[in-house]
C-alpha positions as CSV (number, residue, x, y, z in Angstrom):
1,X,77.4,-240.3,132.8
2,X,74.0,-239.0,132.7
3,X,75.3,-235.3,133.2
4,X,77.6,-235.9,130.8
5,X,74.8,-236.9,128.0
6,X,72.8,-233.8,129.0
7,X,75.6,-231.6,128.3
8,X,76.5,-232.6,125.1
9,X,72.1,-232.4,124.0
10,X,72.9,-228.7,125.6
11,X,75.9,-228.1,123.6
12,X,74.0,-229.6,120.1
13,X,71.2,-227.7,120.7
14,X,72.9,-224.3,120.8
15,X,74.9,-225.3,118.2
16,X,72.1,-225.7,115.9
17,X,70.1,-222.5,117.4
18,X,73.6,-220.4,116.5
19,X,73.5,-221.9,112.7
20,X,69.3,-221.2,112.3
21,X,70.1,-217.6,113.8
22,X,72.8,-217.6,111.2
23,X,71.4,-218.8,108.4
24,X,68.2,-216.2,109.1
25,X,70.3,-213.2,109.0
26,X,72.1,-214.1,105.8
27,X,68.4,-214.8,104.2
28,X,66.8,-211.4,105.3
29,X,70.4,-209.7,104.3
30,X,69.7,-211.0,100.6
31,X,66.3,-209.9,100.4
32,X,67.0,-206.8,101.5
33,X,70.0,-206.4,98.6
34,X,67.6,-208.1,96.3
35,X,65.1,-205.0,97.1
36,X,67.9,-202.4,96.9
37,X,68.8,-203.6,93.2
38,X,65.4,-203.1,92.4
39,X,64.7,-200.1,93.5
40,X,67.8,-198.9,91.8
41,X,66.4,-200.2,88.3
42,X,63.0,-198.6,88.8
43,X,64.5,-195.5,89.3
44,X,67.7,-195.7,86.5
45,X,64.6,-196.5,84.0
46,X,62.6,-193.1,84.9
47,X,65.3,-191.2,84.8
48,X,65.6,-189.3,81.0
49,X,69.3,-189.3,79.9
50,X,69.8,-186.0,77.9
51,X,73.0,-186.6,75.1
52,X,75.2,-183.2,75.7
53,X,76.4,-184.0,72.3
54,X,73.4,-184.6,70.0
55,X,74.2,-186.1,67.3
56,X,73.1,-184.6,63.8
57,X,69.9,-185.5,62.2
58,X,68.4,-185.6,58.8
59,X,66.0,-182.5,58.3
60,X,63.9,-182.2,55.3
61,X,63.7,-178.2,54.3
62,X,62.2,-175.8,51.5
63,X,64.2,-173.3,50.0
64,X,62.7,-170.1,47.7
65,X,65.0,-168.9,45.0
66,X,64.1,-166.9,41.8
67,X,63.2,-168.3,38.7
68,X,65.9,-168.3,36.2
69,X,62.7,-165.6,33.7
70,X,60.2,-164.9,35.8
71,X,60.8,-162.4,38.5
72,X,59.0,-164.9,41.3
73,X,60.4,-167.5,43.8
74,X,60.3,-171.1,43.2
75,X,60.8,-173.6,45.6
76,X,63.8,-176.4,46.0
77,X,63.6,-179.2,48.4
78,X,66.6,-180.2,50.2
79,X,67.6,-183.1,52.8
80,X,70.2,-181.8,55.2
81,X,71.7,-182.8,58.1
82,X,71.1,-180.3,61.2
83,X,73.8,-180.3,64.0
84,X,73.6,-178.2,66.7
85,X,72.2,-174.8,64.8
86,X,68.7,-174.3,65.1
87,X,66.5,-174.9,62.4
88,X,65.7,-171.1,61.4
89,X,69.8,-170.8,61.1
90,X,70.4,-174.2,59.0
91,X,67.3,-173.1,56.5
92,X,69.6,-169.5,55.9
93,X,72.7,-171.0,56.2
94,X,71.7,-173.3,53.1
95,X,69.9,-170.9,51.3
96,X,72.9,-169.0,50.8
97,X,74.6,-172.0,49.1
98,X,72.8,-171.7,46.1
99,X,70.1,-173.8,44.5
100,X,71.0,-177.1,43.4
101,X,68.8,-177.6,40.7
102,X,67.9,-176.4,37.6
103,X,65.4,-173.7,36.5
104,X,66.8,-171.2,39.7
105,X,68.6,-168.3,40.3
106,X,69.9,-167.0,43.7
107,X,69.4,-163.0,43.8
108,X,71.7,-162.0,46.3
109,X,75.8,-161.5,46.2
110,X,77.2,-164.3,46.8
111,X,79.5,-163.4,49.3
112,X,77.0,-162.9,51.8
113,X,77.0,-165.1,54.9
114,X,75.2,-165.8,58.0
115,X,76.6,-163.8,61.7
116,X,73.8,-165.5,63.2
117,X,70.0,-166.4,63.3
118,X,67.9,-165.9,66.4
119,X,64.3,-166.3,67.7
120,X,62.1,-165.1,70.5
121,X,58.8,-165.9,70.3
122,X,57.4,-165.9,66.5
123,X,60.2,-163.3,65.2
124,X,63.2,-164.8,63.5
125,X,66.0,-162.5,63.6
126,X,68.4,-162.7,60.6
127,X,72.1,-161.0,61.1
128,X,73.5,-161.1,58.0
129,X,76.9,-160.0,56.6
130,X,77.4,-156.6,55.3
131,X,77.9,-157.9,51.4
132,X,73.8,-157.9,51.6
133,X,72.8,-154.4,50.9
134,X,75.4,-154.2,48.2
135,X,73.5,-154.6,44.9
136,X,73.7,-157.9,42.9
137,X,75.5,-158.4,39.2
138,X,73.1,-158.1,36.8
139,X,75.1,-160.0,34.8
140,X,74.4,-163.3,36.9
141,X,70.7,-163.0,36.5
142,X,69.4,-164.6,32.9
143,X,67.7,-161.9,30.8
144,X,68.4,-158.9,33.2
145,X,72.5,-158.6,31.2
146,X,71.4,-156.1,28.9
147,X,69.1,-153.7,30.9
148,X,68.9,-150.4,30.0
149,X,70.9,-147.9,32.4
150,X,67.4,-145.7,33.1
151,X,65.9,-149.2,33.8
152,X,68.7,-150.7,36.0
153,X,67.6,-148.9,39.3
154,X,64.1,-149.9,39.4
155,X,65.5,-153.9,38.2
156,X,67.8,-154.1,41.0
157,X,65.2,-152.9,43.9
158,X,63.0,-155.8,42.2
159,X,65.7,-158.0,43.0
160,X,66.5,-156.9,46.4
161,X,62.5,-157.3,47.2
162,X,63.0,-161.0,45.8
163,X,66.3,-161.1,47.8
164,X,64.5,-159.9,50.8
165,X,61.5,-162.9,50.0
166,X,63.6,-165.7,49.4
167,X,64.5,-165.2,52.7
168,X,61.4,-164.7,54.7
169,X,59.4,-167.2,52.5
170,X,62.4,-169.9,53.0
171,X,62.1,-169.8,56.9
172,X,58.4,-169.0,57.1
173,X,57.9,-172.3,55.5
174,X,58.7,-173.9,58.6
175,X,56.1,-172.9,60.7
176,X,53.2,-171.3,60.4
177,X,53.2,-167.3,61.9
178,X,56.5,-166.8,61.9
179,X,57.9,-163.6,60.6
180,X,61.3,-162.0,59.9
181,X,63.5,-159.6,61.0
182,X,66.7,-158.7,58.7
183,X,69.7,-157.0,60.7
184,X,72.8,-156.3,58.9
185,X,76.5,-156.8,61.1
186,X,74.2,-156.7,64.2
187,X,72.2,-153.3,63.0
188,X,68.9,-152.3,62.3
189,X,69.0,-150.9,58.6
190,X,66.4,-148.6,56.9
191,X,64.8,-149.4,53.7
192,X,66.5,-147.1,52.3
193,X,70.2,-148.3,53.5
194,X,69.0,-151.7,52.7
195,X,68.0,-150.7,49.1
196,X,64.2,-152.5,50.0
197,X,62.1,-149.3,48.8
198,X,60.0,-151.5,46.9
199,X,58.9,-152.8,50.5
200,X,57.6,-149.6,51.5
201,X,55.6,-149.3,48.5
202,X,54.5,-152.5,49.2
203,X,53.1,-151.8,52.8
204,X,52.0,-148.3,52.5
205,X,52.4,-145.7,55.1
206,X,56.0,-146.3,55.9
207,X,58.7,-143.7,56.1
208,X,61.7,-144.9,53.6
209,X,64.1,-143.9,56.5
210,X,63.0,-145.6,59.2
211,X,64.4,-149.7,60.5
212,X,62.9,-151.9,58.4
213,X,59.8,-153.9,60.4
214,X,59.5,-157.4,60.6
215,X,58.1,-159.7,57.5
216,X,55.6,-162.1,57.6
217,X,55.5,-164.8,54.1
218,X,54.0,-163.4,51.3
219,X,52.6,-166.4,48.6
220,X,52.3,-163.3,46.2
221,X,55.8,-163.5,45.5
222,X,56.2,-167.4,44.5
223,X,55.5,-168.7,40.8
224,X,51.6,-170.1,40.9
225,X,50.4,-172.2,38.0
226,X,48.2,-169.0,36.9
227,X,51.5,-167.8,36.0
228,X,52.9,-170.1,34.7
229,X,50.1,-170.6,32.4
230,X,50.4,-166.7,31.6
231,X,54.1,-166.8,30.9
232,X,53.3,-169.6,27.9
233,X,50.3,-167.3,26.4
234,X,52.3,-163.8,26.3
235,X,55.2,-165.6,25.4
236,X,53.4,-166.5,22.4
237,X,51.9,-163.4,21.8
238,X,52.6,-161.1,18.6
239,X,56.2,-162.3,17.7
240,X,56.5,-165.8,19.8
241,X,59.7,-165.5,22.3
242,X,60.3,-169.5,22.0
243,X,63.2,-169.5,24.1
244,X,60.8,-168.1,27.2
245,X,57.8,-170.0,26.1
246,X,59.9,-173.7,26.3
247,X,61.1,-172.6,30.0
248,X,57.0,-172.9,31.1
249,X,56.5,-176.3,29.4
250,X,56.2,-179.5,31.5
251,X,58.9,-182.1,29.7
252,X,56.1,-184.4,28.5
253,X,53.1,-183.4,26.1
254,X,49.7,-184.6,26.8
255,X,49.9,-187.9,24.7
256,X,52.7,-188.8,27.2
257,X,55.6,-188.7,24.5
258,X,58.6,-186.6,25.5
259,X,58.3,-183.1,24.9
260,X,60.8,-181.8,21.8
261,X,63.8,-180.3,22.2
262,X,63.9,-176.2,22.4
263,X,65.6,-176.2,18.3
264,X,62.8,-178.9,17.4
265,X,60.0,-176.9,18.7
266,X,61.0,-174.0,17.5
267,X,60.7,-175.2,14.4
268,X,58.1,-176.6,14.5
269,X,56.4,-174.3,15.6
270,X,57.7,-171.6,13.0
271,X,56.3,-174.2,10.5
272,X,52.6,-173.9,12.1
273,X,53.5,-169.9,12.0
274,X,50.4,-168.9,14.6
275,X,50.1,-166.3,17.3
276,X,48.3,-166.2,20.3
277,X,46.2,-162.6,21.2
278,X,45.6,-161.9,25.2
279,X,44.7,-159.1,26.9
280,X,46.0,-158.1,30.4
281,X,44.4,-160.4,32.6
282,X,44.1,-163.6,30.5
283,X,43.2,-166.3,33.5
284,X,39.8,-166.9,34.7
285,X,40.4,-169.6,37.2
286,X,43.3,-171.1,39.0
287,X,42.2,-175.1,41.0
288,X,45.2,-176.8,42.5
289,X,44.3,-180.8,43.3
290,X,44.9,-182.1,46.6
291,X,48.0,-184.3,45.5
292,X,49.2,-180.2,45.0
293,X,51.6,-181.8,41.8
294,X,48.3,-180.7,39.2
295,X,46.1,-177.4,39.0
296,X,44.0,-176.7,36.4
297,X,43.8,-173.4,34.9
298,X,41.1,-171.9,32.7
299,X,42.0,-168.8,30.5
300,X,40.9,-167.2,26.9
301,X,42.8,-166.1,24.2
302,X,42.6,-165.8,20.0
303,X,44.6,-167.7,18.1
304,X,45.8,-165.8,14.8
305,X,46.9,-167.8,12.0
306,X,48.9,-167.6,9.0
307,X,46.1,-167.1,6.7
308,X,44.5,-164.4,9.2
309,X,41.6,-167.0,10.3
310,X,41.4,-165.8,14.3
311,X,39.9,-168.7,16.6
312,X,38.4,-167.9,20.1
313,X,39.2,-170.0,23.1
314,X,37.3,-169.2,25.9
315,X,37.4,-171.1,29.1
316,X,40.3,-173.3,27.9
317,X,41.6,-175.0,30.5
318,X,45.1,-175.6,30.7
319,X,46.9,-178.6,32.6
320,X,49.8,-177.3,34.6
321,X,52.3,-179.8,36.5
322,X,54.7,-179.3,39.5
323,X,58.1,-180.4,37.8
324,X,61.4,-180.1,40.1
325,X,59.5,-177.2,42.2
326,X,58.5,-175.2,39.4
327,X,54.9,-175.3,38.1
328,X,54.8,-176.0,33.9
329,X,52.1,-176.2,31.2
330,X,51.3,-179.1,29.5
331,X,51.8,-178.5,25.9
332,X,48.0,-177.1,24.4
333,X,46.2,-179.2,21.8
334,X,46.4,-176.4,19.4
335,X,50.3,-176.8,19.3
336,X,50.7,-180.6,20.1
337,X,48.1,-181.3,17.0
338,X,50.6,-179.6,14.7
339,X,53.5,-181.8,16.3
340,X,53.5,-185.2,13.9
341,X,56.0,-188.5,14.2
């Protein structure tokens, strides 16, 4: 009896050793997957995930076309979406779409397109189709239909130099050092093949016959409030030319009433029946204000009358506004006074 009750404490006894033993391996074997799933989740969160397929974006971009009288660029914002083409390539590529607002001209045929757009290091190389050294309709550019056949070579290497700008200044707006290179079907052209002699002239020293170099952005060629205010005074000098005159004026006069329309200032303005007298170089001073929408620009001229009373304005300054990209004078006092109702 007594070995009997010692066996069976023996047999308990192991028994419950056997279930502690178990129970301890099943404990440290959860820890240790506890740990595992943590590791893992430390290192799926520092791992980057890169999307093969990006997906497109919204880019904001600033294209230069010509303005539809003055032979200078103005610019045209546009939001686009960017897929997979780089940014230098989505700026051409839209560029040659045309400008989508009013007041703009593009100066190129339009049948040119884009073979590709590459960069290494600051040079942006643009491979364009061979359309682009043929020379544009004249026809399609306002005031340039009834040029003068002795007048029409010089006009169209004018607008192969703005051709050639809208360009460079369009993608050099993205960055700042960036220069272009223009390659036709994959070639280097001359100036000369590319009908870009203006370009030599432009840099000096350059042989006509040799590949056009790179381009770096030239602000020379874009419309600055300066001339935009000199475009309004020759405009009105000797025998006014309303029609160009109205192009250069902001849409609201300087009392904040709606500017006229192009018939109702031209009358009125044949009703006052005064001239303006400038010389060659009419602008004194050009300040831009740090919102870059205003400048101020101070200039002289006479104003002739009807009666021949001539009045000096010197240091007049004029109050030029950034409307839709383009930069336009706030009607003068002298005409706005005459202006009544």
């Amino acid at each position: 009896m007594k070995k009997t009750l010692i066996m069976n404490v023996f047999i308990i006894l192991t028994i419950v050793i056997i279930l502690a033993g178990c129970n301890l391996v099943s404990n440290e074997d959860i820890q240790t997957d506890e740990e595992d799933f943590q590791e893992k989740l430390v290192e799926k969160e520092d791992k980057i995930y890169i999307d093969a397929d990006p997906q497109p974006t919204e880019v904001t971009i600033t294209l230069y076309y010509k303005h539809e009288i003055a032979d200078f660029l103005v610019p045209e914002q546009r939001t686009v979406s960017k897929d997979k083409q780089s940014l230098e390539q989505l700026v051409v590529e839209e560029l040659l779409k045309g400008p989508q607002t009013f007041g703009k001209v593009m100066v190129m045929p339009p049948e040119v397109s884009v073979i590709d757009v590459t960069r290494k290091g600051n040079t942006v190389f643009v491979n364009l189709s061979s359309e682009f050294i043929e020379d544009i309709d004249l026809n399609t550019i306002p005031g340039k239909q009834n040029v003068p056949e002795e007048d029409k070579k010089d006009v169209l290497a004018e607008m192969k130099r703005l051709a050639v700008y809208s360009i460079v200044n369009s993608i050099t707006d993205l960055e700042g050092g960036l220069q272009v290179k223009l390659l036709v079907d994959n070639r280097q052209l001359t100036y000369r093949e590319l009908g870009a002699q203006l370009l030599v002239e432009d840099a000096g020293n350059i042989d006509i016959d040799t590949p056009m170099m790179a381009i770096e952005r030239d602000k020379d060629f874009i419309l600055s409030p300066s001339r935009a205010v000199e475009y309004v005074l020759k405009g009105m000098t000797g025998e006014p030319n309303y029609d160009i005159v109205y192009k250069f004026l902001y849409s609201k006069m300087s009392n904040d009433r709606e500017l006229p329309s192009l018939e109702e200032f031209q009358k009125l303005m044949t009703a006052v029946d005064i001239s303006l007298e400038t010389d060659e170089t009419p602008i004194d001073e050009e300040e831009i204000k740090s919102d870059g929408h205003t400048a101020y620009v101070t200039a002289h001229y006479i104003i002739k009358h009807d009666d021949g009373k001539e009045e000096l304005r010197e240091k007049y300054v004029f109050t030029v506004v950034r409307e839709d990209g383009i930069w336009k004078v706030v009607l003068p006092d002298i005409f706005f006074s005459k202006i009544k109702g």
